[in-house]
VEXLO-120069 format. One record per atom (N, C-alpha, C, O, CB): residue number from 1; residue in three letters; atom name; z, y, x. Coordinates in steps of 0.05 Angstrom, whole numbers, plus 5000, padded with zeros to 4 digits. Each point is the difference from the previous one (the first is absolute). Last residue first. Glycine has a CB too. Example, Ala and Ser with C-alpha at 12.3 -4.5 7.8 and 13.67 -1.06 7.14 Angstrom:
// residues 2
MIBA, 2, SER, N, 5142, 4955, 5257 .
MIBA, 2, SER, CA, 5001, 5024, 5016 .
MIBA, 2, SER, C, 5014, 5022, 4985 .
MIBA, 2, SER, O, 5004, 5022, 5010 .
MIBA, 2, SER, CB, 4953, 4965, 5014 .
MIBA, 1, ALA, N, 5042, 4898, 4982 .
MIBA, 1, ALA, CA, 5000, 5024, 4982 .
MIBA, 1, ALA, C, 5000, 5024, 5018 .
MIBA, 1, ALA, O, 5013, 5000, 5021 .
MIBA, 1, ALA, CB, 5012, 4977, 4941 .
//
This chain:
// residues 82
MIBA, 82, UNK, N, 5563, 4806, 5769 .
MIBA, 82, UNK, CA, 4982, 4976, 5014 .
MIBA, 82, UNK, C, 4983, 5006, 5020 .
MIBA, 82, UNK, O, 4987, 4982, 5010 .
MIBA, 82, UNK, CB, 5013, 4999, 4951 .
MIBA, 81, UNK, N, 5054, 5065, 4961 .
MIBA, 81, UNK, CA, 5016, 4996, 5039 .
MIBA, 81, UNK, C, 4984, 4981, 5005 .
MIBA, 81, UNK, O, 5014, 4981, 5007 .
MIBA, 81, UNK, CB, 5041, 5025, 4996 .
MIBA, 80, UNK, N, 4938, 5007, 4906 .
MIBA, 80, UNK, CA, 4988, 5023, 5016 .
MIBA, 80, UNK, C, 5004, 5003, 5026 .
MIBA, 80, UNK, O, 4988, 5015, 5015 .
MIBA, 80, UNK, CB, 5017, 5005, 4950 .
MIBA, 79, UNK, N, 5024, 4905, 4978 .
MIBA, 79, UNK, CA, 4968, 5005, 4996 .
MIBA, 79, UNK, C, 4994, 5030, 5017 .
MIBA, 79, UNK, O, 4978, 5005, 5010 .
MIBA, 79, UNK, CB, 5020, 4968, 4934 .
MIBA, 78, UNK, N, 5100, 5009, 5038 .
MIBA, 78, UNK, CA, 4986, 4979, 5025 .
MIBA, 78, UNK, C, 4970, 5008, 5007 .
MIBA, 78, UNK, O, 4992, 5006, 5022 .
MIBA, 78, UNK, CB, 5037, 4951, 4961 .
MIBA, 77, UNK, N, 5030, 5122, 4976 .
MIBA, 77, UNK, CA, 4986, 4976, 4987 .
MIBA, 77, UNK, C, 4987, 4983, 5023 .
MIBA, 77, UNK, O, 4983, 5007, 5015 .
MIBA, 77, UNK, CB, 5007, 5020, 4939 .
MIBA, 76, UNK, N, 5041, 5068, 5047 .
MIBA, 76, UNK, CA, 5019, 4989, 5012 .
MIBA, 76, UNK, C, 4993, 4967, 4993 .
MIBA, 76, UNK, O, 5014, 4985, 5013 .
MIBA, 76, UNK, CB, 5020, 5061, 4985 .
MIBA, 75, UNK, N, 4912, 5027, 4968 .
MIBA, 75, UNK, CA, 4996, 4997, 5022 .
MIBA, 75, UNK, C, 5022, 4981, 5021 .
MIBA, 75, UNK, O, 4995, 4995, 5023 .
MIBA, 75, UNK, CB, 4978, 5048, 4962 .
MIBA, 74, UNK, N, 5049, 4983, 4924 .
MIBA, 74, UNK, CA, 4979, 4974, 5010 .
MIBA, 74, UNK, C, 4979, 5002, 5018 .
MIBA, 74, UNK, O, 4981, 4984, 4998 .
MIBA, 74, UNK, CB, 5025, 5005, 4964 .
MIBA, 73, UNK, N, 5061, 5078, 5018 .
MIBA, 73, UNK, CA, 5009, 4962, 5012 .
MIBA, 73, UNK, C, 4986, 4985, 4997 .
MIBA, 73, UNK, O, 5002, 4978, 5011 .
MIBA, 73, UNK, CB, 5032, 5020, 4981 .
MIBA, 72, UNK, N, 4945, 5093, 4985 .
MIBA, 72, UNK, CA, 4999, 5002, 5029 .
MIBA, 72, UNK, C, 5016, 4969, 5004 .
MIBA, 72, UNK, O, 4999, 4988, 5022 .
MIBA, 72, UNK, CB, 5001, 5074, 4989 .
MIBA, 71, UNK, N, 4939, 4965, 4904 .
MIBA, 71, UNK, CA, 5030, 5010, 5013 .
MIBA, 71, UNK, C, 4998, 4985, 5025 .
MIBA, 71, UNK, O, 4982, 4984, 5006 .
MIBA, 71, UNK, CB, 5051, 5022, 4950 .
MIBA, 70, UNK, N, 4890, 5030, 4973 .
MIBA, 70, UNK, CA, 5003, 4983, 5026 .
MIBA, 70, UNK, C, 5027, 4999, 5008 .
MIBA, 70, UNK, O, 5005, 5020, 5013 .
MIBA, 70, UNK, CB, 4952, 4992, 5004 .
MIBA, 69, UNK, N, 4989, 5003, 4887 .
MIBA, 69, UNK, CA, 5026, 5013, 5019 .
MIBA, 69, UNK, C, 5003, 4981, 5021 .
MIBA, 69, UNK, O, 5008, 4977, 4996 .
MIBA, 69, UNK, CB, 5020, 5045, 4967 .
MIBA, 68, UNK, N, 4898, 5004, 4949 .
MIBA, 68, UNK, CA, 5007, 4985, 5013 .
MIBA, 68, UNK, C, 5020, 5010, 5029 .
MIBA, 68, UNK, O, 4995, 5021, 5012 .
MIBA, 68, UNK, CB, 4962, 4956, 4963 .
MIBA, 67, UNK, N, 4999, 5071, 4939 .
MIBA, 67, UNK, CA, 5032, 4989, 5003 .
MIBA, 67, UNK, C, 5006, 4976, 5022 .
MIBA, 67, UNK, O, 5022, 4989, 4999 .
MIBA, 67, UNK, CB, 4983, 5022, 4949 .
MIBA, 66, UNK, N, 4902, 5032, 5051 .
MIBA, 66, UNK, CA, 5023, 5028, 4983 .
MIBA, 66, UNK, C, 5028, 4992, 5013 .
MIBA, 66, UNK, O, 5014, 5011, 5018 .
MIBA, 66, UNK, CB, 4963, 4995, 4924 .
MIBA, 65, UNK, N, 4956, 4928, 5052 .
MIBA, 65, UNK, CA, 4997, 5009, 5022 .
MIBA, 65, UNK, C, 5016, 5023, 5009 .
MIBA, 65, UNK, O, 5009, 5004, 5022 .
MIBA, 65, UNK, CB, 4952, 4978, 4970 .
MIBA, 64, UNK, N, 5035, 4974, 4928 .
MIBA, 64, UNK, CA, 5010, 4974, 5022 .
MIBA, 64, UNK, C, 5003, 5031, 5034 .
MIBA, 64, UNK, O, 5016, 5005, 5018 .
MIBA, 64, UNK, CB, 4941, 4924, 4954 .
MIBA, 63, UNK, N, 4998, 5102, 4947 .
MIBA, 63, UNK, CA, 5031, 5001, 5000 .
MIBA, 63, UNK, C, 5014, 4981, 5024 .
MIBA, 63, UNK, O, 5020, 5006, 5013 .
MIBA, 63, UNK, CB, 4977, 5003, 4933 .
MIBA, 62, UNK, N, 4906, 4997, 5050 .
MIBA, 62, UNK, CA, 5008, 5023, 5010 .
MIBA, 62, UNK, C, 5038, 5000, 4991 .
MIBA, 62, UNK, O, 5017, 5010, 5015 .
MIBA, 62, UNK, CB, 4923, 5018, 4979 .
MIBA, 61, UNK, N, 5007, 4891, 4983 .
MIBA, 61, UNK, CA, 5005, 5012, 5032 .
MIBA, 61, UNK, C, 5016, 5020, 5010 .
MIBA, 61, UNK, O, 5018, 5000, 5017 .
MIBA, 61, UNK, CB, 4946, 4988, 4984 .
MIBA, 60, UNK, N, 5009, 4994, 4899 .
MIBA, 60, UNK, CA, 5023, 4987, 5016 .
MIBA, 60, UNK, C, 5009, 5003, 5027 .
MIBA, 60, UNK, O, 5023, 5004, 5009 .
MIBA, 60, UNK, CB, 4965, 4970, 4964 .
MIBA, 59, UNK, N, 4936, 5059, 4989 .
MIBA, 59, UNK, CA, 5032, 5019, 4993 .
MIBA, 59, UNK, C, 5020, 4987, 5008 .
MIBA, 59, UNK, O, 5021, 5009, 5009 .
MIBA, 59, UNK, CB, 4968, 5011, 4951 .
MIBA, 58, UNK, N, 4922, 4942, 5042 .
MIBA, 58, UNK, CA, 5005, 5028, 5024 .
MIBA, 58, UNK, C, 5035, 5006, 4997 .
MIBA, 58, UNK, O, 5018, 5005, 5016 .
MIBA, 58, UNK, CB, 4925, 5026, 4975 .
MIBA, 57, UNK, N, 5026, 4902, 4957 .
MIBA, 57, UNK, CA, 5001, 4992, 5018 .
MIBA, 57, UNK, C, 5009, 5030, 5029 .
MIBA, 57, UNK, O, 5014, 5004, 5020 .
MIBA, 57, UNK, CB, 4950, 4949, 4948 .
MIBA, 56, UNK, N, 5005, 5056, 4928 .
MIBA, 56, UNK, CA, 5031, 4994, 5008 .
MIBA, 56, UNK, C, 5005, 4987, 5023 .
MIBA, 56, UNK, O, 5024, 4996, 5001 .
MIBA, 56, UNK, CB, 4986, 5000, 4956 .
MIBA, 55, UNK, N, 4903, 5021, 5035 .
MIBA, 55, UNK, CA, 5017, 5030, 5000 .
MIBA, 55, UNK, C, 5027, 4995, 4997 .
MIBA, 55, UNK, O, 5016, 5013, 5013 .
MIBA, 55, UNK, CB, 4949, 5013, 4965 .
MIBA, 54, UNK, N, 4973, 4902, 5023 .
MIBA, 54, UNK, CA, 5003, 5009, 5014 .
MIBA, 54, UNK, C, 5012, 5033, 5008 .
MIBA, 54, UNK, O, 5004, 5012, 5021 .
MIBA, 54, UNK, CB, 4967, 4947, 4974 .
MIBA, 53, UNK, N, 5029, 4992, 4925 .
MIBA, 53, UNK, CA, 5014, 4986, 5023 .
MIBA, 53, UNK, C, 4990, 5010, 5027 .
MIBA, 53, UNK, O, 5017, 4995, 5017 .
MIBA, 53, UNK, CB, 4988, 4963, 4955 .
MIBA, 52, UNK, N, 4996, 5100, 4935 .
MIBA, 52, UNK, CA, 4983, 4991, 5011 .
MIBA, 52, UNK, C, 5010, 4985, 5032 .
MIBA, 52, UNK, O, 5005, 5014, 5019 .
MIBA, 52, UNK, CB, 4966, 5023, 4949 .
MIBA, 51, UNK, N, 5065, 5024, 4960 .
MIBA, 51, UNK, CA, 5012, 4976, 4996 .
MIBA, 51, UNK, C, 4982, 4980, 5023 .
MIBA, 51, UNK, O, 5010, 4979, 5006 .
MIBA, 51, UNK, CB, 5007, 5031, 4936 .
MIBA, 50, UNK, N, 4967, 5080, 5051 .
MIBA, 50, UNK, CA, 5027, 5005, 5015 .
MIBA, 50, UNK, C, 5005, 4967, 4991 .
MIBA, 50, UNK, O, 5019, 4991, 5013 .
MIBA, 50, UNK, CB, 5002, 5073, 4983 .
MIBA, 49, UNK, N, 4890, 4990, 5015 .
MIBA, 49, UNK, CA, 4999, 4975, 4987 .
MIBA, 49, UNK, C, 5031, 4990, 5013 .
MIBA, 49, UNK, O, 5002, 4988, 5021 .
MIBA, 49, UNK, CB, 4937, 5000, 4974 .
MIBA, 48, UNK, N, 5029, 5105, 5008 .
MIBA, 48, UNK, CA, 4989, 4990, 4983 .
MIBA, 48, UNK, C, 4997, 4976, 4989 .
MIBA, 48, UNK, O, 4989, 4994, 4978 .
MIBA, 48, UNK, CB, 5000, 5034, 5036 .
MIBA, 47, UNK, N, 5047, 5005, 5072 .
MIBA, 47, UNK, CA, 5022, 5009, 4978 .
MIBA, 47, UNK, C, 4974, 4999, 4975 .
MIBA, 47, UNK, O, 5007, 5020, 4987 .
MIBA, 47, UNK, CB, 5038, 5019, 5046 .
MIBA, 46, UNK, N, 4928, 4916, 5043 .
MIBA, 46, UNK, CA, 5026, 4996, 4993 .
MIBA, 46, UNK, C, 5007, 5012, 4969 .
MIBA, 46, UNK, O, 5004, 4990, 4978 .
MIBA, 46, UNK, CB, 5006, 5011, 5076 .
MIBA, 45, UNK, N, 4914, 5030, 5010 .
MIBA, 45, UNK, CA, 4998, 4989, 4978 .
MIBA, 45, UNK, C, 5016, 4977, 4978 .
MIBA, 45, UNK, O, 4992, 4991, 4978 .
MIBA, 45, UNK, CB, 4976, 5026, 5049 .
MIBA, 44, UNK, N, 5042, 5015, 5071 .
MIBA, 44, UNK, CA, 4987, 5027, 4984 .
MIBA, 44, UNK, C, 5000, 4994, 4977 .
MIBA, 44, UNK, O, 5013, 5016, 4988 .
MIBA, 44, UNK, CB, 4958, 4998, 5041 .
MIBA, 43, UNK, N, 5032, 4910, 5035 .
MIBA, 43, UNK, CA, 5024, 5020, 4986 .
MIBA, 43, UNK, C, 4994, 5021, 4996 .
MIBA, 43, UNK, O, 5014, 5010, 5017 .
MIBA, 43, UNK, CB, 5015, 4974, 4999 .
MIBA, 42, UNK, N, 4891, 4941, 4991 .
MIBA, 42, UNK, CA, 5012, 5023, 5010 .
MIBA, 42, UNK, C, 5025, 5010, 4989 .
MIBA, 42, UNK, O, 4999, 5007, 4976 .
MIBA, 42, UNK, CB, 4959, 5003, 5034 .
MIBA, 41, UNK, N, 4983, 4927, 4960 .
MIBA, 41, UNK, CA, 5015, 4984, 5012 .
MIBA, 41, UNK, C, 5027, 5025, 5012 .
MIBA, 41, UNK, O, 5025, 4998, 5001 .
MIBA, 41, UNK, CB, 4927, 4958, 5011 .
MIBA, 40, UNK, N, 4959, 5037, 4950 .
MIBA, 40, UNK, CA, 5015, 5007, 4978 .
MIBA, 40, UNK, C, 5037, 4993, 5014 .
MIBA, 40, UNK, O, 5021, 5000, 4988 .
MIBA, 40, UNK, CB, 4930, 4983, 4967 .
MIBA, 39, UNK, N, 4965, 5018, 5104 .
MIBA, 39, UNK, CA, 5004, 5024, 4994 .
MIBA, 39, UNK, C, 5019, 4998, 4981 .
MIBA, 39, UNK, O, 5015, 5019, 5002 .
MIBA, 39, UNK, CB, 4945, 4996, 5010 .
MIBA, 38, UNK, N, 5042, 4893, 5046 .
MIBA, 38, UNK, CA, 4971, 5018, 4991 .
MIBA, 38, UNK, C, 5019, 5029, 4983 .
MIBA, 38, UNK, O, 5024, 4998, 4996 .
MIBA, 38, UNK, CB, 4930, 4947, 4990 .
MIBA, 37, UNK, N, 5067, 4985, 5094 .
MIBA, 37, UNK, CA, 5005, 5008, 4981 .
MIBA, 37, UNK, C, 4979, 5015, 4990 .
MIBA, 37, UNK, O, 4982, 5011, 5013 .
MIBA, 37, UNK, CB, 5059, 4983, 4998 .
MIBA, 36, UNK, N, 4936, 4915, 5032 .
MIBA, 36, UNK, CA, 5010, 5017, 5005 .
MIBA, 36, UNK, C, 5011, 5024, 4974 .
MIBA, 36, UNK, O, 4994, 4995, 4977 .
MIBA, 36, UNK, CB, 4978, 4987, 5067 .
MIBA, 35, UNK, N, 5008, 4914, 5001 .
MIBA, 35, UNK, CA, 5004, 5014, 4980 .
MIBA, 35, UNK, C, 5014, 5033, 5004 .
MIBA, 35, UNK, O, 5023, 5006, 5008 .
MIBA, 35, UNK, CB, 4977, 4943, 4973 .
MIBA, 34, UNK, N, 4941, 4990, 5100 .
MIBA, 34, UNK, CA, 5025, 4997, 4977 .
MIBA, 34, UNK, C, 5000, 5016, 4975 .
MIBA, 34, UNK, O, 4980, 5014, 4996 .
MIBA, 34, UNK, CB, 5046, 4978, 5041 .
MIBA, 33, UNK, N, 4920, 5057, 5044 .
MIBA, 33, UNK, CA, 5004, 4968, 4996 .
MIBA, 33, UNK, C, 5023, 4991, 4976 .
MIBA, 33, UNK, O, 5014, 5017, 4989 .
MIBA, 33, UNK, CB, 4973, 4978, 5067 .
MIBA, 32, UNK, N, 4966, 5085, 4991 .
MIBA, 32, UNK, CA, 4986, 4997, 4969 .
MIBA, 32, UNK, C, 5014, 4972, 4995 .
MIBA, 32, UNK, O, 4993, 4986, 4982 .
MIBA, 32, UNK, CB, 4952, 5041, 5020 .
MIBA, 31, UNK, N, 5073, 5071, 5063 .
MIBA, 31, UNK, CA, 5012, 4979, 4993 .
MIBA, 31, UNK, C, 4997, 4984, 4982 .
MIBA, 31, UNK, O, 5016, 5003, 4981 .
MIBA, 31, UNK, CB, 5004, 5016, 5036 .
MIBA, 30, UNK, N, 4954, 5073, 5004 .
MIBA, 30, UNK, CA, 4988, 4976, 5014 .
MIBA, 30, UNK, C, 5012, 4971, 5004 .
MIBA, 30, UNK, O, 4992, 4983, 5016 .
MIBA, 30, UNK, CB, 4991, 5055, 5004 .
MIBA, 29, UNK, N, 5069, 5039, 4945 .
MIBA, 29, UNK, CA, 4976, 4997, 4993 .
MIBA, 29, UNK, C, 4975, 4985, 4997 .
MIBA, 29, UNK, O, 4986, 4996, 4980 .
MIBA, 29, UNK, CB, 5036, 5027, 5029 .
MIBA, 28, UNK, N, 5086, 4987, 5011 .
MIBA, 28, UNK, CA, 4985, 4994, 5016 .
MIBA, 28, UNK, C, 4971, 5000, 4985 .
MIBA, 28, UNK, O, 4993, 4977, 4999 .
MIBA, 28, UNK, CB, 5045, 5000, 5030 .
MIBA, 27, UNK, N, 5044, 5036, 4925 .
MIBA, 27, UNK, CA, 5006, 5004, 5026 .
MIBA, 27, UNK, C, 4978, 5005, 5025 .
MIBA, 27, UNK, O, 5002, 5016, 5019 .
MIBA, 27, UNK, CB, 5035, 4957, 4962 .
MIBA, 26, UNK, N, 4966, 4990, 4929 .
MIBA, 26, UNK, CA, 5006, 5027, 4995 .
MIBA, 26, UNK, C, 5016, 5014, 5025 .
MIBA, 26, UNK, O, 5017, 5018, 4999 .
MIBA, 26, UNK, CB, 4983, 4968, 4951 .
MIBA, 25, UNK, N, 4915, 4947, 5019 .
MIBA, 25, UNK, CA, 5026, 4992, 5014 .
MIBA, 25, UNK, C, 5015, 5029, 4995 .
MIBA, 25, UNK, O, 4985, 5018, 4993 .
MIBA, 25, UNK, CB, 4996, 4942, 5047 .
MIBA, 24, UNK, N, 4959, 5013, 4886 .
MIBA, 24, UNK, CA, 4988, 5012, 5032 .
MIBA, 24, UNK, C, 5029, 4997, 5012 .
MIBA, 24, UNK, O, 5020, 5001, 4986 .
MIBA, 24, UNK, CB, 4936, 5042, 5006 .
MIBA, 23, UNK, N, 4975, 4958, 4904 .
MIBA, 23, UNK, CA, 5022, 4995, 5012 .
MIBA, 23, UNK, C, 4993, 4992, 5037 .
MIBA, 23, UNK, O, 4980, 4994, 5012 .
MIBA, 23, UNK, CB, 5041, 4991, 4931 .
MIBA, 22, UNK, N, 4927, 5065, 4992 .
MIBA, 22, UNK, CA, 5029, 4993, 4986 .
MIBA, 22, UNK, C, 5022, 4981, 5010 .
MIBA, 22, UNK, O, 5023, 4996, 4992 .
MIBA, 22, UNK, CB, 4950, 5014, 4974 .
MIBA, 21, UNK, N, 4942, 5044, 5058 .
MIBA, 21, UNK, CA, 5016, 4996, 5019 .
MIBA, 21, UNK, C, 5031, 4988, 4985 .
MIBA, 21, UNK, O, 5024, 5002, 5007 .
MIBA, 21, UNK, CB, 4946, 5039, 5025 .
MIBA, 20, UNK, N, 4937, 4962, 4923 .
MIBA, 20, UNK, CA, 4990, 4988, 5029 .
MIBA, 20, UNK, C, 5026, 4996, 5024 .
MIBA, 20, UNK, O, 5001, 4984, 5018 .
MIBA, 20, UNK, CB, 4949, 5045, 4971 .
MIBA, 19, UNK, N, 5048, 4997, 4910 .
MIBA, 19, UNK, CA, 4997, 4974, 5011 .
MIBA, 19, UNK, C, 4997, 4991, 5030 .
MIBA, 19, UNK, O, 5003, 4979, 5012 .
MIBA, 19, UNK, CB, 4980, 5021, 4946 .
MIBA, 18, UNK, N, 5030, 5091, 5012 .
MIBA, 18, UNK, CA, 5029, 4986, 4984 .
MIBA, 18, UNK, C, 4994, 4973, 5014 .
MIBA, 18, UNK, O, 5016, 4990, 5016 .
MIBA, 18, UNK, CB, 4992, 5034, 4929 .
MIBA, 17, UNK, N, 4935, 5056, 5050 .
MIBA, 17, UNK, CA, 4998, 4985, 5022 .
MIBA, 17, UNK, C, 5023, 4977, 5002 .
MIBA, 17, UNK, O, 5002, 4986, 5019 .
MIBA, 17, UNK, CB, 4975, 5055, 5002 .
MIBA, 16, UNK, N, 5005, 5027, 4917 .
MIBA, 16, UNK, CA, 4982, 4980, 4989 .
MIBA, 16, UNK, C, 4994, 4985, 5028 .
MIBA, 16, UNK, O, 4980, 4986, 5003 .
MIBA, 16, UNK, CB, 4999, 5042, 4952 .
MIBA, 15, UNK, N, 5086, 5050, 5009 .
MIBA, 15, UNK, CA, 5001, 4974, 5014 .
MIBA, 15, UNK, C, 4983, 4976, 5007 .
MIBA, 15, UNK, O, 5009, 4979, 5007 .
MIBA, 15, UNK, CB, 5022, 5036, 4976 .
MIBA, 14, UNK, N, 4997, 5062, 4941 .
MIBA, 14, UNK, CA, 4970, 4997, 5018 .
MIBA, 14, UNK, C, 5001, 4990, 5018 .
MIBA, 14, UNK, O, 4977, 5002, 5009 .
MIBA, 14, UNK, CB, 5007, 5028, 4982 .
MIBA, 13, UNK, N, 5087, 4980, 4938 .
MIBA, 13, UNK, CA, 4998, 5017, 5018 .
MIBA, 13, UNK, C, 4978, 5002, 5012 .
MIBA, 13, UNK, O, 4995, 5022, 5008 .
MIBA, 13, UNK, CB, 5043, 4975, 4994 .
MIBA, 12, UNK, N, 4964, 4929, 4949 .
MIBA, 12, UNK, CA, 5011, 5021, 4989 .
MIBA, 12, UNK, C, 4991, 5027, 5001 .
MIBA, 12, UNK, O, 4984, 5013, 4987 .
MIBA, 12, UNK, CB, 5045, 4959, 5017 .
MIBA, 11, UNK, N, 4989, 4943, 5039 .
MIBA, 11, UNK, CA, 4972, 5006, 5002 .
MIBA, 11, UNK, C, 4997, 5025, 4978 .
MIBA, 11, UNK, O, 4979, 5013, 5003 .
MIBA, 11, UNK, CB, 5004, 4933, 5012 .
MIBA, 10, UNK, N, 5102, 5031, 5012 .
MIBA, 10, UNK, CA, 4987, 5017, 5026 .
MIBA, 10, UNK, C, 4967, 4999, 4991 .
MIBA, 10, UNK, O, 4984, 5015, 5010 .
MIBA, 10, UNK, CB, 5057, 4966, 5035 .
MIBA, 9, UNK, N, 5017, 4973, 4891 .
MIBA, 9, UNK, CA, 5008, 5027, 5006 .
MIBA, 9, UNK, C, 4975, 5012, 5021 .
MIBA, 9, UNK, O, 4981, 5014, 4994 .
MIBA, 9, UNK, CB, 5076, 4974, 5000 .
MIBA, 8, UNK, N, 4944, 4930, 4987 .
MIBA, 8, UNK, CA, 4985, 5011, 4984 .
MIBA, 8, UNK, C, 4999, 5030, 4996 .
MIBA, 8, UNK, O, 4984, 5016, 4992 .
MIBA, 8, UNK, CB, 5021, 4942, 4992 .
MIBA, 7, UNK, N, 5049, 4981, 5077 .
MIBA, 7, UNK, CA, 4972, 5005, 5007 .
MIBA, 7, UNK, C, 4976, 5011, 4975 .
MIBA, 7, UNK, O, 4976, 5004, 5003 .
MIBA, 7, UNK, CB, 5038, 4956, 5034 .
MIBA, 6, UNK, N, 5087, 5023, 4949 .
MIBA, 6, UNK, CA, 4985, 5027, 5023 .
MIBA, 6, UNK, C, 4976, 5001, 5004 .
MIBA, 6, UNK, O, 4987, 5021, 4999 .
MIBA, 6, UNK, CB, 5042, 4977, 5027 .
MIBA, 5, UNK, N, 5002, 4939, 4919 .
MIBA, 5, UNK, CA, 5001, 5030, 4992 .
MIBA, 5, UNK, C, 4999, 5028, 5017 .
MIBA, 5, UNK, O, 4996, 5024, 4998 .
MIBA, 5, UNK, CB, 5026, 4949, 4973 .
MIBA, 4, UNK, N, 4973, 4931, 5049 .
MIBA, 4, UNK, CA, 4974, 5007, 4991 .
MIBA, 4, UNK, C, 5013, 5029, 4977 .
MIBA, 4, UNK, O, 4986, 5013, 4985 .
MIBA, 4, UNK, CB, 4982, 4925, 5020 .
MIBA, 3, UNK, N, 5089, 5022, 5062 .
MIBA, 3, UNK, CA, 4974, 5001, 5008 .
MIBA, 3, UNK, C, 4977, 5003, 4980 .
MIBA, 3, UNK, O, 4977, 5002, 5008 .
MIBA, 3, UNK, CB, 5043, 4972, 5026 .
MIBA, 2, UNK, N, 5071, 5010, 4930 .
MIBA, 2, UNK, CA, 4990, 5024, 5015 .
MIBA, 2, UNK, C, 4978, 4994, 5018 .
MIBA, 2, UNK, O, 4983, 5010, 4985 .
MIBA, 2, UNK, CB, 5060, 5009, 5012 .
MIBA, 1, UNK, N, 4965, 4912, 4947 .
MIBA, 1, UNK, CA, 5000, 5024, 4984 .
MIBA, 1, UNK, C, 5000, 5025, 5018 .
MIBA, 1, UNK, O, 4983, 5018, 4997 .
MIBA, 1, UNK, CB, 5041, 4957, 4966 .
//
């Protein structure tokens, strides 16, 4: 559903190059192998699809990421003295 409400969106707007770069490593350009992400994919376009698993996936991170707390004894942890 969101990939094709965007992409009906952007053809919309006049986009009419939508097919050729819809999707592309989002790091590396020249990068054509595996599955890659394609344009509906972008966080930009989150807050239009807020139940959307990959948008509740971001949010999760970013709180993990928000509230995650390193305390200093578990640097005292066997696994880290090795």
């Amino acid at each position: 559903m969101r990939e094709t409400v965007i992409a009906n969106n952007l053809l919309a707007a006049g986009q009419s190059d939508l097919l050729s770069d819809w999707s592309a490593d989002p790091y590396d350009k020249n990068f054509t192998e595996g599955v890659l992400m394609n344009r509906a994919e972008q966080q930009v376009f989150d807050a239009s699809f807020p139940e959307h698993p990959l948008t509740r996936a971001r949010q999760l991170i970013t709180q993990i990421e928000r509230d995650l707390q390193w305390k200093q004894e578990t640097n005292r942890l066997p696994v880290f003295n090795q």
